[in-house]
C-alpha positions in Angstrom: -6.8 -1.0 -6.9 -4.0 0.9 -5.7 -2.3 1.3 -2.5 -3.3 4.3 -1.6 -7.0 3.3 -2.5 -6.6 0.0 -0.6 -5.7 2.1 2.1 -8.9 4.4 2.1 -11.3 2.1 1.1 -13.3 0.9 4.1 -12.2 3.5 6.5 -13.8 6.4 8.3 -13.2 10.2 7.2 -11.4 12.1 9.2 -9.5 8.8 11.3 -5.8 9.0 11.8 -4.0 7.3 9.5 -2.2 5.3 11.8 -5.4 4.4 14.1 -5.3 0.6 14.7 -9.5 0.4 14.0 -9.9 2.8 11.4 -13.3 1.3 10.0 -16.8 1.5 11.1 -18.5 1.5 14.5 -21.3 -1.3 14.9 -23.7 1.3 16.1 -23.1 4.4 14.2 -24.4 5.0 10.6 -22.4 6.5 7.7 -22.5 7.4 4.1 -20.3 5.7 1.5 -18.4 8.4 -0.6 -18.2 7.7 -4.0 -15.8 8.6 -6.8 -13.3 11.8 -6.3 -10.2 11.7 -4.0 -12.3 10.5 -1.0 -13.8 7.1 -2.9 -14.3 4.7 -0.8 -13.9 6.3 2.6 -17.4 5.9 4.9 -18.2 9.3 6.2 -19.9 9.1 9.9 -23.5 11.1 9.6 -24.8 9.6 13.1 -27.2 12.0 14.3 -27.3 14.4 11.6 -30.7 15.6 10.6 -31.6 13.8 6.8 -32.0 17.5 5.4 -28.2 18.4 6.5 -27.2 15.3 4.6 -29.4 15.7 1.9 -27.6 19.2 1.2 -24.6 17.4 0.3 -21.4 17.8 2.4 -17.5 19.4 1.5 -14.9 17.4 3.4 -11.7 19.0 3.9 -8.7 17.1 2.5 -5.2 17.3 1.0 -6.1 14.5 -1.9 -8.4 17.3 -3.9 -7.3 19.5 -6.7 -6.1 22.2 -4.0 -3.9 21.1 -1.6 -6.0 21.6 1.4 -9.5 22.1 -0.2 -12.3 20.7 -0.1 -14.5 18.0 -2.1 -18.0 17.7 -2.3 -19.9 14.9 -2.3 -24.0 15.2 -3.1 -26.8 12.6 -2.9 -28.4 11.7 -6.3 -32.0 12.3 -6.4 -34.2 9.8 -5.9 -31.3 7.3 -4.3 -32.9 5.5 -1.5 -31.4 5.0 2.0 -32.0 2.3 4.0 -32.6 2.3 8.0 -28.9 2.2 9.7 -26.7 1.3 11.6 -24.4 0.9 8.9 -24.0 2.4 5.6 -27.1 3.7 4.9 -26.7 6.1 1.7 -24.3 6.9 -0.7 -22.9 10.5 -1.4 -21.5 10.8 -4.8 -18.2 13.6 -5.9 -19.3 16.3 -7.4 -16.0 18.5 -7.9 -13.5 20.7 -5.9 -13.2 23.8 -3.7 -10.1 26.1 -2.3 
């Protein structure tokens, strides 16, 4: 693992970089991102309706194949989710957007 993947891993989308507690709250619930330029970042889904998540999400971020574009992430069918707090699903990269 590199530095700059030491540095996401763990951490909450959209956090300052600098933010002395960037990782998760004990009673929020998030989504692990995996693979792409996001990996290992938790994104916070507390209170979004299941069907909003289910559609998959594009996260604005400088790390993607267009500076400033976006990558999405989708569920895989038939992944389970478990009850939160915590990480309760995963969302896996599915490509790039301007």
């Amino acid at each position: 693992m590199n530095g700059d993947e030491q540095l996401l891993n763990g951490r909450v989308y959209g956090t300052d970089h600098d933010d002395a507690n960037p990782g998760p709250l004990p009673h929020r619930t998030y989504a692990e991102l995996v693979g792409g330029p996001l990996d290992g970042l938790l994104l916070d889904i507390h209170g979004r309706p299941p069907e909003e998540v289910d559609d998959g999400v594009a996260l604005a971020t400088e790390l993607s194949r267009w500076p400033g574009g976006r990558a999405l992430y989708d569920p895989r069918p038939g992944e389970r989710r478990t009850p939160g707090p915590g990480v309760i699903c995963r969302l896996h990269y599915s490509g790039d957007t301007p």
